[in-house]
PDBQT receptor file of N, H, CA, C and O in Angstrom, charges set to zero:
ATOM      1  N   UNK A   1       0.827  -1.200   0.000  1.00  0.00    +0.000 N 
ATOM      2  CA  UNK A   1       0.000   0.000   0.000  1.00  0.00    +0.000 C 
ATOM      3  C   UNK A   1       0.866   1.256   0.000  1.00  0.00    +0.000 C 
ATOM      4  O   UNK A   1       0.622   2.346  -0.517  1.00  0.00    +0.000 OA
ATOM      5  N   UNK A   2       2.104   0.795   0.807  1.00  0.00    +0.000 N 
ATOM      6  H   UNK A   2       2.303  -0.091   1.227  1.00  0.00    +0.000 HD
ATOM      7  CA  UNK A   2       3.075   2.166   1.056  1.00  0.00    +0.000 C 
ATOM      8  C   UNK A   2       3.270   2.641  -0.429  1.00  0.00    +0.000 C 
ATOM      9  O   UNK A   2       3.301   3.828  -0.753  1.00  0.00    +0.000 OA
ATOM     10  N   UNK A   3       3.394   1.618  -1.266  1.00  0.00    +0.000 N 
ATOM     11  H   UNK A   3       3.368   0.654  -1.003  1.00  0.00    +0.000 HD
ATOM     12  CA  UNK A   3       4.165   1.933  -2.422  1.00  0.00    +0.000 C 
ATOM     13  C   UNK A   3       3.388   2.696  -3.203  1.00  0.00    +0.000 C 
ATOM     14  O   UNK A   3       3.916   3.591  -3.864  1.00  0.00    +0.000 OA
ATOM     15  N   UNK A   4       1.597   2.407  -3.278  1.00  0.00    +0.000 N 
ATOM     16  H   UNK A   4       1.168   1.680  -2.741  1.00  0.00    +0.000 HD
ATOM     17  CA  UNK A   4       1.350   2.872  -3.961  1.00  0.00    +0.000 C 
ATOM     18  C   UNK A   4       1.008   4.333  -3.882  1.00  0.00    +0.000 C 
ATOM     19  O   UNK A   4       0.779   5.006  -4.887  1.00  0.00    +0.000 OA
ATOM     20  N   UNK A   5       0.986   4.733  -2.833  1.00  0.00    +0.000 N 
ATOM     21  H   UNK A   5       1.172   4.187  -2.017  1.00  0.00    +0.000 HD
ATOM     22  CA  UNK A   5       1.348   6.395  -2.228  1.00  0.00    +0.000 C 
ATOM     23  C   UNK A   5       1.685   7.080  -2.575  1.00  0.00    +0.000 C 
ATOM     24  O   UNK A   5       1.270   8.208  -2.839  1.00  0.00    +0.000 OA
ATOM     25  N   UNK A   6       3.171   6.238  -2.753  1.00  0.00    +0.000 N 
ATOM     26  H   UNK A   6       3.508   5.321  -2.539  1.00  0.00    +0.000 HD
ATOM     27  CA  UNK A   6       4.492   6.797  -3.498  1.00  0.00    +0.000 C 
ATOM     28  C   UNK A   6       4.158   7.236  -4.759  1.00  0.00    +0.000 C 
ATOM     29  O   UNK A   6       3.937   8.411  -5.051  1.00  0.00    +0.000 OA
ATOM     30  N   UNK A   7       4.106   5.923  -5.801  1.00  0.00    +0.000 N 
ATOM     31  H   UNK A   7       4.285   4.969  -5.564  1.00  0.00    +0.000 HD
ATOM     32  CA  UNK A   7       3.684   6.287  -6.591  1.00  0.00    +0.000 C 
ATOM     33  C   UNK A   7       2.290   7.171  -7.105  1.00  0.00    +0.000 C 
ATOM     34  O   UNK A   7       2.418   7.507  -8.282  1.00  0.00    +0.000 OA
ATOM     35  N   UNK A   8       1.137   7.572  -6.560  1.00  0.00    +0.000 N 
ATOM     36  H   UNK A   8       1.032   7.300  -5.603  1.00  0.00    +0.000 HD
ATOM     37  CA  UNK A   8       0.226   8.403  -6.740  1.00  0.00    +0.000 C 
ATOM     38  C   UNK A   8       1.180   9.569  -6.322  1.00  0.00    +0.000 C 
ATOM     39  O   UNK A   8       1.573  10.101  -7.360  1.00  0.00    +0.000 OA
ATOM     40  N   UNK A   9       1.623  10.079  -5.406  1.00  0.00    +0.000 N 
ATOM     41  H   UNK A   9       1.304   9.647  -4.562  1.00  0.00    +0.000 HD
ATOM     42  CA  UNK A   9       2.191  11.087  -5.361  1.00  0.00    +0.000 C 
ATOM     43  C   UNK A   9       3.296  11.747  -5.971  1.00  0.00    +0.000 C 
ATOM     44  O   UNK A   9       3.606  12.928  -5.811  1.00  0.00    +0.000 OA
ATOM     45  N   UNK A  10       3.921  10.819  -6.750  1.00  0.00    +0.000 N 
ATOM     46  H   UNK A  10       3.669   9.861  -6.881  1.00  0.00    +0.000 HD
ATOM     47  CA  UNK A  10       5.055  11.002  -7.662  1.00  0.00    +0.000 C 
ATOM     48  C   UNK A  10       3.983  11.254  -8.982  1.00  0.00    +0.000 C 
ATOM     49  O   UNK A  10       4.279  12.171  -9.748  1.00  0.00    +0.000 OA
ATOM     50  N   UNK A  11       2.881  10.545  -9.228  1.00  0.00    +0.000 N 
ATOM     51  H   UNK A  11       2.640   9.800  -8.606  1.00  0.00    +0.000 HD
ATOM     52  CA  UNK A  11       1.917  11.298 -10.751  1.00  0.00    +0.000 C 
ATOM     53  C   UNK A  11       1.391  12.576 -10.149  1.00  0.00    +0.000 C 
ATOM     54  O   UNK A  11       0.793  13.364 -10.882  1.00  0.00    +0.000 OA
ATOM     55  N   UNK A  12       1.550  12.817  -8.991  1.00  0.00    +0.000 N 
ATOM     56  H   UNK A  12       2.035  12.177  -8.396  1.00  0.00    +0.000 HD
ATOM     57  CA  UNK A  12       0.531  14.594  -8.602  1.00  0.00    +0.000 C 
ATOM     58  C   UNK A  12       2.036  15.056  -9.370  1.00  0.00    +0.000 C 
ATOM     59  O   UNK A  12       2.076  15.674 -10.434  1.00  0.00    +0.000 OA
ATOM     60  N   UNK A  13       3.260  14.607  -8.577  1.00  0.00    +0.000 N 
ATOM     61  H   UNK A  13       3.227  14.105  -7.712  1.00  0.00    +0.000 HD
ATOM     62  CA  UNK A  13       4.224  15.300  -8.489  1.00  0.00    +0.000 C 
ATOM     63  C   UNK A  13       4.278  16.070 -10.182  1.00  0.00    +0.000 C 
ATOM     64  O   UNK A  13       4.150  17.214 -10.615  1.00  0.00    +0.000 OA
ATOM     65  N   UNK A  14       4.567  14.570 -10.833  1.00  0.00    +0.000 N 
ATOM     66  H   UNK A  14       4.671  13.640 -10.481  1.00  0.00    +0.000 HD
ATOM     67  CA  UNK A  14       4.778  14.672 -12.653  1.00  0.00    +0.000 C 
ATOM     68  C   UNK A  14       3.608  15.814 -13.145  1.00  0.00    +0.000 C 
ATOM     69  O   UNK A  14       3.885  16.954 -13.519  1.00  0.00    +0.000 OA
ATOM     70  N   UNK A  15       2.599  15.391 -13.079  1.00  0.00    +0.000 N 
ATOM     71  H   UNK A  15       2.374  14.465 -12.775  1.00  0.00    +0.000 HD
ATOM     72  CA  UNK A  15       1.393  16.293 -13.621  1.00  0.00    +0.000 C 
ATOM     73  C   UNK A  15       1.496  17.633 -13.337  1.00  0.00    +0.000 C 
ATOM     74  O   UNK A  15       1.243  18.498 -14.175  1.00  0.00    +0.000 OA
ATOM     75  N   UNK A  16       1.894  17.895 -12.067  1.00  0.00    +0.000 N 
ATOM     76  H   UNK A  16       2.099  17.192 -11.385  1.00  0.00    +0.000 HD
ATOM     77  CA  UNK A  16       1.835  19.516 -11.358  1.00  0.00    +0.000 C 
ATOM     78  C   UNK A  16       3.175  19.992 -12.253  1.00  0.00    +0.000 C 
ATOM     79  O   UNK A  16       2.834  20.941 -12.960  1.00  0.00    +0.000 OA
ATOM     80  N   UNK A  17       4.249  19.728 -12.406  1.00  0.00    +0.000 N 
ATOM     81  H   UNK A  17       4.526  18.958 -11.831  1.00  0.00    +0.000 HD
ATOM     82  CA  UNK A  17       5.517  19.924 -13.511  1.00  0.00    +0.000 C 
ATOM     83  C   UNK A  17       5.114  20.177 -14.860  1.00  0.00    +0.000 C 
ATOM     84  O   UNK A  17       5.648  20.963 -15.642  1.00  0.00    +0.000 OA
ATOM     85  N   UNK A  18       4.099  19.420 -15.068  1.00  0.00    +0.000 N 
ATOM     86  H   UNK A  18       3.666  18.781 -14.432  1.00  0.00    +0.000 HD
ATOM     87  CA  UNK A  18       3.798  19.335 -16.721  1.00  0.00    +0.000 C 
ATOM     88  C   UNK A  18       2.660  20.068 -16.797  1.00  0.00    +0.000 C 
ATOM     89  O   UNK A  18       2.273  20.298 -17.942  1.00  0.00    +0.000 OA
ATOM     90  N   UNK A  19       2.154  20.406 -16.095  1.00  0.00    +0.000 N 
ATOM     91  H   UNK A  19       2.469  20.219 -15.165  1.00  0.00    +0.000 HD
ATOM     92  CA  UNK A  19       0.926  21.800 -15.747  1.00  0.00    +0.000 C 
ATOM     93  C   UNK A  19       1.979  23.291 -16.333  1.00  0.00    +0.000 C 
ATOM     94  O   UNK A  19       1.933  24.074 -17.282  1.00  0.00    +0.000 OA
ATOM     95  N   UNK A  20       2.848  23.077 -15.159  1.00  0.00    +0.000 N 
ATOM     96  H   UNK A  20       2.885  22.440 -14.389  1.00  0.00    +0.000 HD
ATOM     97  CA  UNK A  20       3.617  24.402 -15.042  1.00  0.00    +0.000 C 
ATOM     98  C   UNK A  20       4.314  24.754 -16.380  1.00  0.00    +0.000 C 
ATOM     99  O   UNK A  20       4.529  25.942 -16.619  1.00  0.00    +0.000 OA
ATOM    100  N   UNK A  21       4.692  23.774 -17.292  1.00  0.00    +0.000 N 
ATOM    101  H   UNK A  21       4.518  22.809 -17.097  1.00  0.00    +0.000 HD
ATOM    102  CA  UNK A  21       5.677  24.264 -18.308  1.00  0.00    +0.000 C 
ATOM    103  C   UNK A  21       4.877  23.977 -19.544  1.00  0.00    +0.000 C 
ATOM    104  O   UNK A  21       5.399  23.911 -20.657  1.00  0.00    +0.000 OA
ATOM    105  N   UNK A  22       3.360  23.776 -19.277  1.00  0.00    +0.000 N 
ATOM    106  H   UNK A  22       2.936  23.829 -18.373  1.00  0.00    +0.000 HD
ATOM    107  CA  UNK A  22       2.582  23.837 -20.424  1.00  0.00    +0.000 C 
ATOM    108  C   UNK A  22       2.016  25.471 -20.239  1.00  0.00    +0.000 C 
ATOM    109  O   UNK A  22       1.697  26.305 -21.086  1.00  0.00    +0.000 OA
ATOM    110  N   UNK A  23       2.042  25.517 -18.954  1.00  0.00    +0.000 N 
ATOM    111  H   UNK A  23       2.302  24.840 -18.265  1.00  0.00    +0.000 HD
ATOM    112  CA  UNK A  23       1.727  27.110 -19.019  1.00  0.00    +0.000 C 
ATOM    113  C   UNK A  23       3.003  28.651 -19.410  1.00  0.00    +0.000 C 
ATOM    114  O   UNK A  23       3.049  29.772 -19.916  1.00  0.00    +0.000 OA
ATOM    115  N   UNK A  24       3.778  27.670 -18.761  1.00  0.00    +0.000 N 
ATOM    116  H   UNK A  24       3.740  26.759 -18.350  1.00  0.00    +0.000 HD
ATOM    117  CA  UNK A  24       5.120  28.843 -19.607  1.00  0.00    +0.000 C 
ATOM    118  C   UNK A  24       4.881  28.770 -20.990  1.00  0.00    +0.000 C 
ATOM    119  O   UNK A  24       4.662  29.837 -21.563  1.00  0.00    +0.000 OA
ATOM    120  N   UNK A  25       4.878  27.732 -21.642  1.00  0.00    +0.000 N 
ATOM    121  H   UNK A  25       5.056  26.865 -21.177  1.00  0.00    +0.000 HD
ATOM    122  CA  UNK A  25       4.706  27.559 -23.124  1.00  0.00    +0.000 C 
ATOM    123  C   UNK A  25       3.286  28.283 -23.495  1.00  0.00    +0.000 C 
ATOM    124  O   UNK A  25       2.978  28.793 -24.573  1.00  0.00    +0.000 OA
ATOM    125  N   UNK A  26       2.737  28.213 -22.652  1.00  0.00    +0.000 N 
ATOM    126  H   UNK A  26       2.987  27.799 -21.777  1.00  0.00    +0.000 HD
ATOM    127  CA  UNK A  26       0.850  29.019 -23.969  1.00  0.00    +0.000 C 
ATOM    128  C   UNK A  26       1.449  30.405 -23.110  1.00  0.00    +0.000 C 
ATOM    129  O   UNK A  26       0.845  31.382 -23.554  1.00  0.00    +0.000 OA
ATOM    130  N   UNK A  27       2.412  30.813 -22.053  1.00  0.00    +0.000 N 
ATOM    131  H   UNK A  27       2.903  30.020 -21.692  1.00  0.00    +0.000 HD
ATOM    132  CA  UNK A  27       2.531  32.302 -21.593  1.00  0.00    +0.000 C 
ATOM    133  C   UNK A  27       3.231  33.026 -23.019  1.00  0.00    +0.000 C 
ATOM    134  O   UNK A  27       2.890  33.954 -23.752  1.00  0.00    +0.000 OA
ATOM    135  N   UNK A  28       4.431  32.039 -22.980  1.00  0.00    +0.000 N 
ATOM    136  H   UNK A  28       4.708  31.285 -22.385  1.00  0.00    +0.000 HD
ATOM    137  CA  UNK A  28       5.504  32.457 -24.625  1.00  0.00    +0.000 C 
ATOM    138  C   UNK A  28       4.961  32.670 -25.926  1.00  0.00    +0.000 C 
ATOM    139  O   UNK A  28       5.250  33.646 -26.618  1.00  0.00    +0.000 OA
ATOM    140  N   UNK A  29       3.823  31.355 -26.414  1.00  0.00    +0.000 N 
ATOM    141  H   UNK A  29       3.588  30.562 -25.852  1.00  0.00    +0.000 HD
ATOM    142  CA  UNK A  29       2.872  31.384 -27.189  1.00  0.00    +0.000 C 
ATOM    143  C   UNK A  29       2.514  32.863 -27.497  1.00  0.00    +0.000 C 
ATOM    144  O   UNK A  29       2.896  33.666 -28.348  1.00  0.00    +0.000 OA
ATOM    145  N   UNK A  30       1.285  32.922 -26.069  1.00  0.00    +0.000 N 
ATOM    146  H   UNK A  30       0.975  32.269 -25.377  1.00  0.00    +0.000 HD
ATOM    147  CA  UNK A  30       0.743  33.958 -25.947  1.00  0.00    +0.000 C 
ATOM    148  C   UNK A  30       1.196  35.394 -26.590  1.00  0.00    +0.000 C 
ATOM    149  O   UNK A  30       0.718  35.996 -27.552  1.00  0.00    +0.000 OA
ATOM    150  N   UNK A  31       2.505  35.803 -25.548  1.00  0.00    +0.000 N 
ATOM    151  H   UNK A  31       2.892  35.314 -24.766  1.00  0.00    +0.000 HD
ATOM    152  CA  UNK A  31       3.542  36.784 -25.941  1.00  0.00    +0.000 C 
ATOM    153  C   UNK A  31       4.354  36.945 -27.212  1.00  0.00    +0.000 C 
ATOM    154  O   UNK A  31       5.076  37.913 -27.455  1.00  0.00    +0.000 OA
ATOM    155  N   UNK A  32       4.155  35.867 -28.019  1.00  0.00    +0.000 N 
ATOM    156  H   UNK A  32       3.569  35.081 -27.822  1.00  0.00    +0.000 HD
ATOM    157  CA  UNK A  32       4.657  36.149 -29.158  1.00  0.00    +0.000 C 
ATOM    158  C   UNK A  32       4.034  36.438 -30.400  1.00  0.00    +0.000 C 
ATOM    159  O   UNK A  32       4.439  37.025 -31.403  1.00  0.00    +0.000 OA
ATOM    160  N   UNK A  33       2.407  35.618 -29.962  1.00  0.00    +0.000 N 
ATOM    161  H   UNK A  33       2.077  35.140 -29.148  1.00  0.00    +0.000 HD
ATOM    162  CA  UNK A  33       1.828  36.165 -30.588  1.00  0.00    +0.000 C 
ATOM    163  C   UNK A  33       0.895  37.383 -30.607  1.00  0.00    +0.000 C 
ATOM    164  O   UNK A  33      -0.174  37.374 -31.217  1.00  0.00    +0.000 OA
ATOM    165  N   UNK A  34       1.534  38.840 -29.634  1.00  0.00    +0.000 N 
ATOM    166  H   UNK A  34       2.402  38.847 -29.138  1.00  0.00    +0.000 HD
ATOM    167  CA  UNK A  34       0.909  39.510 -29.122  1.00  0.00    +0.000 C 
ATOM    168  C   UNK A  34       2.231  40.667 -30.263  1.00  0.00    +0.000 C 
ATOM    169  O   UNK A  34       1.882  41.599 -30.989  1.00  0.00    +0.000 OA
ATOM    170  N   UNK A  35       3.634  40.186 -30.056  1.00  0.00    +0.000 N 
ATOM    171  H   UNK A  35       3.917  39.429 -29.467  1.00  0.00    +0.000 HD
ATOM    172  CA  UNK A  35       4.576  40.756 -30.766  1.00  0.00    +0.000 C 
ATOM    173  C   UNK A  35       4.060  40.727 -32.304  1.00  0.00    +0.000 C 
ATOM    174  O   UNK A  35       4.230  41.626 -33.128  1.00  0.00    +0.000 OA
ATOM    175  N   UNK A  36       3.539  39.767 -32.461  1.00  0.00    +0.000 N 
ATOM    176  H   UNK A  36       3.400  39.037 -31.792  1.00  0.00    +0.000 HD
ATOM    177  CA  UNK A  36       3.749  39.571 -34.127  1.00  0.00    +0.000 C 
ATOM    178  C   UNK A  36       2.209  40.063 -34.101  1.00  0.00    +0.000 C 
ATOM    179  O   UNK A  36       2.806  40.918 -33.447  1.00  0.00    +0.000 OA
ATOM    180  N   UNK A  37       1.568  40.219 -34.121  1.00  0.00    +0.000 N 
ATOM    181  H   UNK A  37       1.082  39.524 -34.652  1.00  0.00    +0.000 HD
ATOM    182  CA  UNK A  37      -0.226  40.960 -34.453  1.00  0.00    +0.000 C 
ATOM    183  C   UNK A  37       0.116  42.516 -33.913  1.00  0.00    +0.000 C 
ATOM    184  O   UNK A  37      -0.743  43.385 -34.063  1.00  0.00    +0.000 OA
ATOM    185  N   UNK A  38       1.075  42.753 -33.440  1.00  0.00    +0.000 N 
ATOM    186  H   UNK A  38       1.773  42.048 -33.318  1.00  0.00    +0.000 HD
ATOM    187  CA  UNK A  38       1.321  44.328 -32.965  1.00  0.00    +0.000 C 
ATOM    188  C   UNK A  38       2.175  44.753 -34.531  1.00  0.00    +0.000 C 
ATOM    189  O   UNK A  38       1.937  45.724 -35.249  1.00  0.00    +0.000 OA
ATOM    190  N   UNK A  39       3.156  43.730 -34.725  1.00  0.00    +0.000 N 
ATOM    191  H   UNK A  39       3.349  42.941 -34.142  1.00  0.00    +0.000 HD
ATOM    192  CA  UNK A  39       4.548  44.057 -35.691  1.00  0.00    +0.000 C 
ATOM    193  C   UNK A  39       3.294  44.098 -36.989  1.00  0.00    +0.000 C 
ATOM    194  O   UNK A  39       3.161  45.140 -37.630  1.00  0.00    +0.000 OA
ATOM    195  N   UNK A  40       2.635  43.183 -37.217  1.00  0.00    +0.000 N 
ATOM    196  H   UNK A  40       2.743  42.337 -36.696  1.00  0.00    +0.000 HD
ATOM    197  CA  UNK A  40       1.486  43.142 -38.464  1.00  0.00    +0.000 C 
ATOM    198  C   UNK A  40       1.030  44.444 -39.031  1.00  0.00    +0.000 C 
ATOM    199  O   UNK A  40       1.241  45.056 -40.077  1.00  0.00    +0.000 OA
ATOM    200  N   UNK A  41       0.178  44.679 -37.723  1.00  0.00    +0.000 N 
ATOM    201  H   UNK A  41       0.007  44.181 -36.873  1.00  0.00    +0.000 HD
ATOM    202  CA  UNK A  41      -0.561  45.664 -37.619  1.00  0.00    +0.000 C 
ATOM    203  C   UNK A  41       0.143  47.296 -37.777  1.00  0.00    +0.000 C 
ATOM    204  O   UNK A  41      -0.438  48.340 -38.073  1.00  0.00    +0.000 OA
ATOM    205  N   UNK A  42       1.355  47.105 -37.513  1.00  0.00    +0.000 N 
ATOM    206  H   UNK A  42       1.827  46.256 -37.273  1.00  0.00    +0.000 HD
ATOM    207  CA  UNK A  42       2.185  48.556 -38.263  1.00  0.00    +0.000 C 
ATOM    208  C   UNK A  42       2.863  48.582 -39.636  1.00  0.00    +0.000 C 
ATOM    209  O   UNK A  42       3.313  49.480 -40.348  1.00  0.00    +0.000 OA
ATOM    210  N   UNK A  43       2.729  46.802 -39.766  1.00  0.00    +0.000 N 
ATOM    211  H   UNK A  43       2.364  46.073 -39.187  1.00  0.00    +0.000 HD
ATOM    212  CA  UNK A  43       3.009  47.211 -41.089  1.00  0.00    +0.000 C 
ATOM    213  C   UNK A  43       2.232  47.554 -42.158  1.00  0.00    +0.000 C 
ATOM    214  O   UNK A  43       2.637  47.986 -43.238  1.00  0.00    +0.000 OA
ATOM    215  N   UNK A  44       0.914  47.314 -41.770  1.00  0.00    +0.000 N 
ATOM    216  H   UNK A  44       0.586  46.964 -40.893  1.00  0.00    +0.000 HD
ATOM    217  CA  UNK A  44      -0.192  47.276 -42.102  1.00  0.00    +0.000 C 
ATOM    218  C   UNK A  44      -0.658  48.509 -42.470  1.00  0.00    +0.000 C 
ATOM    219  O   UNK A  44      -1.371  48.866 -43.408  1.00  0.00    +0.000 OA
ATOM    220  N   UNK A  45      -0.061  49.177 -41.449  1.00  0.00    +0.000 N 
ATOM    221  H   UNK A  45       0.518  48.887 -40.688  1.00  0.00    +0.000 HD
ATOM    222  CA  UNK A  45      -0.109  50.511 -41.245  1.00  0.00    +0.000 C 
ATOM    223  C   UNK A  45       0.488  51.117 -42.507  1.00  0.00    +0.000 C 
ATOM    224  O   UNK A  45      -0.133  51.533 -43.485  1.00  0.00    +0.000 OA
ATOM    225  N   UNK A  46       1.840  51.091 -42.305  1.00  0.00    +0.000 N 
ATOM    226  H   UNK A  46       2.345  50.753 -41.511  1.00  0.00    +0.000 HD
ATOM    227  CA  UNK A  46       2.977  51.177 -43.359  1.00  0.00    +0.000 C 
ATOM    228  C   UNK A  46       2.503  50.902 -44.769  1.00  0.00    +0.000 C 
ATOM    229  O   UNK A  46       3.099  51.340 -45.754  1.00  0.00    +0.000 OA
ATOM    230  N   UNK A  47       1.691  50.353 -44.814  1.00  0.00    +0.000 N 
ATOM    231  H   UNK A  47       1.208  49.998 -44.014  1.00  0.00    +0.000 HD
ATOM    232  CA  UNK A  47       1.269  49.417 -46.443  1.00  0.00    +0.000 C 
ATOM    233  C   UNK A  47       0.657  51.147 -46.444  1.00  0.00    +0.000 C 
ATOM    234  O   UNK A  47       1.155  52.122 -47.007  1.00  0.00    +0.000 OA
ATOM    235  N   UNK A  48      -0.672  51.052 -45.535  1.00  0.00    +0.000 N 
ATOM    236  H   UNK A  48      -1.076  50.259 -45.077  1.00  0.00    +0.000 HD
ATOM    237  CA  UNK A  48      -1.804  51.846 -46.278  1.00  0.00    +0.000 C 
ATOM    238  C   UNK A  48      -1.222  52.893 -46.526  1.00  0.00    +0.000 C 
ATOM    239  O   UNK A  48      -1.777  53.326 -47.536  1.00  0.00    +0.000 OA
ATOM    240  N   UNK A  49      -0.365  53.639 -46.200  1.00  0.00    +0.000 N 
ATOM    241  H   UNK A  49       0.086  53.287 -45.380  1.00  0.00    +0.000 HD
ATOM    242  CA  UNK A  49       0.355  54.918 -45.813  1.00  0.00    +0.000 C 
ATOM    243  C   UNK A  49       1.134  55.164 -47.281  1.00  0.00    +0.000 C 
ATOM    244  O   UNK A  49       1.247  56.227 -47.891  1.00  0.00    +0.000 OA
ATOM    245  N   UNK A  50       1.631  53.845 -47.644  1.00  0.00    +0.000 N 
ATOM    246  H   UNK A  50       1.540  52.981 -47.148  1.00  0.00    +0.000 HD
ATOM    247  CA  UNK A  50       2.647  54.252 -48.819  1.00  0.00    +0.000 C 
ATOM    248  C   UNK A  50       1.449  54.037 -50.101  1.00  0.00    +0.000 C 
ATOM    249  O   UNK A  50       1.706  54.104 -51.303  1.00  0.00    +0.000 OA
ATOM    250  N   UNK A  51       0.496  53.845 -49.673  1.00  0.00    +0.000 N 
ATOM    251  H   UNK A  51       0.288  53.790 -48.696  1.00  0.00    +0.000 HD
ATOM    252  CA  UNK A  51      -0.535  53.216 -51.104  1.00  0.00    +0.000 C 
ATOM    253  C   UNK A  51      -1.646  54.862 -51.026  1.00  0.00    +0.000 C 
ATOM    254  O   UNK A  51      -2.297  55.387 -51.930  1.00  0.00    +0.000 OA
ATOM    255  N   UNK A  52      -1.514  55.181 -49.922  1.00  0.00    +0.000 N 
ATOM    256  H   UNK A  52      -0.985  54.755 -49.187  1.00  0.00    +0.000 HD
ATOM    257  CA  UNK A  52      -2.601  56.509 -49.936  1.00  0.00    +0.000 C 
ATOM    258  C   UNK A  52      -1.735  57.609 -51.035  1.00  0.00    +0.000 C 
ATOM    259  O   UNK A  52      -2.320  58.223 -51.928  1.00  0.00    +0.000 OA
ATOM    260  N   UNK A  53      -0.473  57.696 -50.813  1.00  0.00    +0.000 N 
ATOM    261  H   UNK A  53       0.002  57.197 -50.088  1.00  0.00    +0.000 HD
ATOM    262  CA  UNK A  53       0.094  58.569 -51.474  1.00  0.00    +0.000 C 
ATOM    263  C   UNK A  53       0.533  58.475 -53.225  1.00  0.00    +0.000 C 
ATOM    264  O   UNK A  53       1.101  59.422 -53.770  1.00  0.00    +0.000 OA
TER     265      UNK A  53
């Protein structure tokens, strides 16, 4: 029974790890795709700007 303790608490352990660095990853995700729809969006800018003239 001891053992299996162990082991349930070693899968909280694993899961709570693989929680955490799935969330760094959709944080980076997130943030990069916050860079690149900002960078878009001026160039976007840039387009209309050189096409108005």
């Amino acid at each position: 029974m001891e053992n299996t303790e162990y082991i349930m608490s070693s899968l909280d352990e694993y899961f709570e790890i693989l929680d955490k660095e799935n969330k760094k990853r959709s944080e980076l995700v997130a943030k990069s795709l916050v860079k690149y729809l900002q960078k878009s969006k001026e160039n976007n800018k840039f387009a209309s700007l050189q096409m108005a003239k």
